[in-house]
C-alpha positions in Angstrom: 0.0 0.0 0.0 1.6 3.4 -1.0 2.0 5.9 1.9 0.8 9.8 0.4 2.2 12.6 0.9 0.7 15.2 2.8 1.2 18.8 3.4 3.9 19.6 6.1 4.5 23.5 5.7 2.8 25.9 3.7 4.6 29.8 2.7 3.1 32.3 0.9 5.5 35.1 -0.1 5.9 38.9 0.2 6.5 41.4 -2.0 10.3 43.1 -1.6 12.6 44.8 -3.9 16.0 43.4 -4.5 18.8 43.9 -6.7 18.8 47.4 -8.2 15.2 48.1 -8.1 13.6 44.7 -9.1 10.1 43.8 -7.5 9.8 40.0 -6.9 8.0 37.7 -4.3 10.2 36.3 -1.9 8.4 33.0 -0.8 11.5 31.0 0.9 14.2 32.5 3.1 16.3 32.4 6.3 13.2 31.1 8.1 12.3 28.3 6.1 15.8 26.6 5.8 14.9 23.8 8.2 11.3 22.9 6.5 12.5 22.9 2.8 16.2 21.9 3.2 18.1 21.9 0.8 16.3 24.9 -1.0 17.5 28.0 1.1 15.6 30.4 -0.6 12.6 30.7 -3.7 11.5 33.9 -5.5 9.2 34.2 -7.9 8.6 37.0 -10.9 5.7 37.6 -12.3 5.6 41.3 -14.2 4.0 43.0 -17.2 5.3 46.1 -16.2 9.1 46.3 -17.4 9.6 49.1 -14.6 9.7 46.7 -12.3 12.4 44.4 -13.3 14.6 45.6 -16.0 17.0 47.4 -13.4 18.4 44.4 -12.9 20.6 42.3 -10.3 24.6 44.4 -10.9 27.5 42.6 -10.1 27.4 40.8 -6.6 28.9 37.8 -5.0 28.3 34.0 -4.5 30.1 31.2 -2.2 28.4 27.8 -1.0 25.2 27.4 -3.6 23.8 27.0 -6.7 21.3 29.1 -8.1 18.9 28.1 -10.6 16.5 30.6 -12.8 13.7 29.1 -14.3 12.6 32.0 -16.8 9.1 30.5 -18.2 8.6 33.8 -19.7 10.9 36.9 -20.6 14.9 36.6 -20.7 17.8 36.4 -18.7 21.7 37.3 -19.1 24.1 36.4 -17.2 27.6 37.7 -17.3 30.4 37.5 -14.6 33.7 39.0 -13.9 35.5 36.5 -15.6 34.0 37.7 -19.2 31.2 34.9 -19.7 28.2 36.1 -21.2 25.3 33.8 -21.5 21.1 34.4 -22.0 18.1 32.0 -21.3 14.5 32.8 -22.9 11.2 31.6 -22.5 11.4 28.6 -21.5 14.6 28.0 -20.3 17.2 27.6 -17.4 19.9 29.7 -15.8 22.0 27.3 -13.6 25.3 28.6 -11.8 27.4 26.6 -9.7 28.9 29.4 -7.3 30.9 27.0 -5.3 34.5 28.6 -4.0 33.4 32.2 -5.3 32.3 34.2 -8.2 30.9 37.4 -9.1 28.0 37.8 -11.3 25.0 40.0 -12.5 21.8 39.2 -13.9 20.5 41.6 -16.7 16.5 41.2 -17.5 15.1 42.8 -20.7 11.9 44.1 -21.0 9.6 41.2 -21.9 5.5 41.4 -22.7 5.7 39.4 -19.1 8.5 38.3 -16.8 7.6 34.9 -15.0 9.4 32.6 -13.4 11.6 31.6 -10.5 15.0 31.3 -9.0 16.0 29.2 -6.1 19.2 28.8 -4.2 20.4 24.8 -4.0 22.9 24.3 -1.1 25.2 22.8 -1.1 27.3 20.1 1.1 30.3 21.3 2.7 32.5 18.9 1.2 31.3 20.3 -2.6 31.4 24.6 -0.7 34.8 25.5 -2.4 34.5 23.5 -5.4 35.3 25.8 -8.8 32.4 27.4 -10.1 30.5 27.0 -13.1 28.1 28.6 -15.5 25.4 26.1 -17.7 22.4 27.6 -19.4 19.6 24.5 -20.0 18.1 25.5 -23.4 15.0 24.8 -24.7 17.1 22.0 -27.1 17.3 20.3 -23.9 14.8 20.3 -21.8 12.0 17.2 -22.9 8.0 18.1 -23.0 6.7 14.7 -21.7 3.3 13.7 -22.4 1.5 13.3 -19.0 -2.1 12.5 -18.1 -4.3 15.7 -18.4 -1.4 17.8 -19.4 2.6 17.7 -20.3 5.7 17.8 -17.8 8.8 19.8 -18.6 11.8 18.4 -17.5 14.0 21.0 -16.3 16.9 18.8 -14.4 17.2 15.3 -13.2 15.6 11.9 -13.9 11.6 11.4 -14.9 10.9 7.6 -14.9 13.4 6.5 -17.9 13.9 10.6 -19.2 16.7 12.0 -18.3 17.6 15.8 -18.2 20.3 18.2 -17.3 21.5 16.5 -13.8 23.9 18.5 -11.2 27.0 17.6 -10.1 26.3 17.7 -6.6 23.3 17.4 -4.8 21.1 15.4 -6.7 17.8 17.2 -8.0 14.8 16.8 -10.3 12.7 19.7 -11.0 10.0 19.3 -13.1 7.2 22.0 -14.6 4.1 20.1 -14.7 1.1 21.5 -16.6 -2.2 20.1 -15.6 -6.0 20.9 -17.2 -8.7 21.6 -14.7 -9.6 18.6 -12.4 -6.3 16.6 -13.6 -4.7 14.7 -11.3 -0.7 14.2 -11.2 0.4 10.9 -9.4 4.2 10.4 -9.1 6.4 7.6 -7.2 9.3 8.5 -5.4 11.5 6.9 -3.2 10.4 7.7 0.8 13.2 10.3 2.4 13.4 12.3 -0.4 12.7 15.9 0.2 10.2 17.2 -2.1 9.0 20.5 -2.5 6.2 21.8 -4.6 5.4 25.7 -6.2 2.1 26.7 -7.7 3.5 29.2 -10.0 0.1 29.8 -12.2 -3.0 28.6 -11.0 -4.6 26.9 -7.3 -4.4 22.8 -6.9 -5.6 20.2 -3.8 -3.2 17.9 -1.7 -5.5 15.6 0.0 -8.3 17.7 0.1 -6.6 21.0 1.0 -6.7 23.8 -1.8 -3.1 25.1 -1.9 -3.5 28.9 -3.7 -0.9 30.3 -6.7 2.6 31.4 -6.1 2.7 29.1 -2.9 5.5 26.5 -1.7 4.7 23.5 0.0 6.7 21.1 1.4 5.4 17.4 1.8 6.2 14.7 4.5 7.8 11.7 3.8 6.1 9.2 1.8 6.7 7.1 -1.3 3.9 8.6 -3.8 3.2 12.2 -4.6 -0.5 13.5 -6.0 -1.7 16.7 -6.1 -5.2 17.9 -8.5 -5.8 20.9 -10.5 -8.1 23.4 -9.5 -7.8 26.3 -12.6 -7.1 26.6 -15.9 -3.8 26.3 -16.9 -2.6 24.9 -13.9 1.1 25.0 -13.7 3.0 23.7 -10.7 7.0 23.5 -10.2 8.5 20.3 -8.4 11.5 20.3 -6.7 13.1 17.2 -5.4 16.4 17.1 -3.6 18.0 15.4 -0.5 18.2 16.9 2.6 21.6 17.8 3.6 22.3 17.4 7.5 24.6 20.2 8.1 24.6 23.3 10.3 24.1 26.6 8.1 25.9 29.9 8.3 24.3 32.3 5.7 25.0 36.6 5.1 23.4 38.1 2.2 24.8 36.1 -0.9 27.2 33.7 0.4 26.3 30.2 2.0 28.7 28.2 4.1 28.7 26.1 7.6 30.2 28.2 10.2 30.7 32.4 11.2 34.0 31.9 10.4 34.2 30.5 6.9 31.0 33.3 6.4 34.2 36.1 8.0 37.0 34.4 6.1 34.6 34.9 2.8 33.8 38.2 3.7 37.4 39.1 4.3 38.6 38.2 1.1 35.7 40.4 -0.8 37.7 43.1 0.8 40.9 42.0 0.2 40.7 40.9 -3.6 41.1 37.0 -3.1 37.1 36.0 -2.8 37.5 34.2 -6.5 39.6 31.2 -6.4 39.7 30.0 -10.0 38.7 30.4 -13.2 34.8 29.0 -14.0 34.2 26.3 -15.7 31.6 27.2 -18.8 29.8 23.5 -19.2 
């Protein structure tokens, strides 16, 4: 008998400004790191108004994560200090492996709509200072699967026997599932895995509770996953990782496991040394 997942912890976002000026919902941060471990921190865009986003995210710093853009609609470009220059469009996915230290900005054009998400992966302290790397996940890559009521993108990792772009580190499937109204998705999974779910368009019902748009949801354990649409268009993001069992020290935009690794990164921003090797473009 297969043991369903239920809803652990609900988070609805808020609206902040970050970057230089760019208006986003912030739906996971330093508060939610023990619920929906590994994924430090979610925001979500969703903007007609080019005002509120094309300011951009200038150069800034990275140590100890991965971050991962999802840009459904719009663009992204990402360059970084040393001299790769790389966009996503609709559709697509920015990944970048920070690891030991890089610096990086984020330039969005004006689109007829901006939506999408980025979250920060963390990861394991033995992985922290590993060199960092830049890999955009084009729309040549990423497979449309046919699904009951609907189609499944598959951003990163495994889908039954698809397989997708798949990190190097902590291991992750993220999938964009598209669902009519009153559509069901059903999925196995193995029983600790930590699973994570975001309604970026549209409501949908876990086990009889209605879960509304732009929400994050983490489940218990379990070894099967359904979830039913409740709107048009339904479109939910699923995120599956492993937990990592490690304490975490985060400031701003770097990620590690103590104060002093968070000083000694700190420190060398000051001092010139924060970037310890070239990146590797994938």
């Amino acid at each position: 008998m297969s043991n369903v997942r239920n809803i652990q912890t609900t988070v609805q976002g808020y609206t902040t400004v970050d970057g230089a000026g760019v208006k986003l919902v912030r739906v996971l941060g330093g508060e939610t790191i023990k619920d929906f471990n590994p994924i430090l921190m979610l925001d979500s865009f969703d903007s007609t108004n080019p005002d509120e986003y094309t300011a951009g995210f200038p150069m800034h710093p990275h140590r100890g994560i991965e971050t991962i853009s999802y840009v459904y609609k719009g663009a992204m470009v990402h360059r970084d200090s040393l001299g790769n220059e790389a966009a996503v469009h609709s559709g697509e996915v920015q990944w970048m492996m920070a690891g030991s230290g890089i610096m990086h900005e984020e330039l969005v054009p004006a689109a007829e709509r901006l939506l999408g998400v980025q979250l920060w992966l963390n990861l394991p302290k033995e992985h922290k200072m590993a060199n960092p790397a830049y890999h955009p996940v084009t729309n040549d890559m990423i497979e449309d699967i046919e699904i009951d009521g609907g189609y499944l993108r598959l951003l990163a990792g495994t889908y039954h026997d698809h397989v997708g772009h798949k990190s190097s580190y902590l291991p992750l499937n993220y999938y964009d599932v598209h669902l009519e109204n009153g559509r069901t998705f059903t999925h196995t999974v193995k029983a600790d895995a930590s699973i994570m779910l975001f309604t970026l368009i549209g409501d949908i019902e876990i086990n009889g509770t209605v879960v509304k748009e732009k929400t994050a949801v983490k489940l218990t354990t379990g070894d099967t996953v359904t979830f039913t649409a409740k709107s048009d268009d339904t479109q939910v993001l699923y995120i599956e990782s492993i937990a990592i069992d490690e304490p975490v020290a985060w400031a701003g935009p770097i990620v590690m496991n103590t104060q002093d690794e968070l000083r000694e990164a700190f420190r060398e921003l000051q001092n010139g040394t924060f970037v310890k090797a070239k990146m590797d473009v994938e």
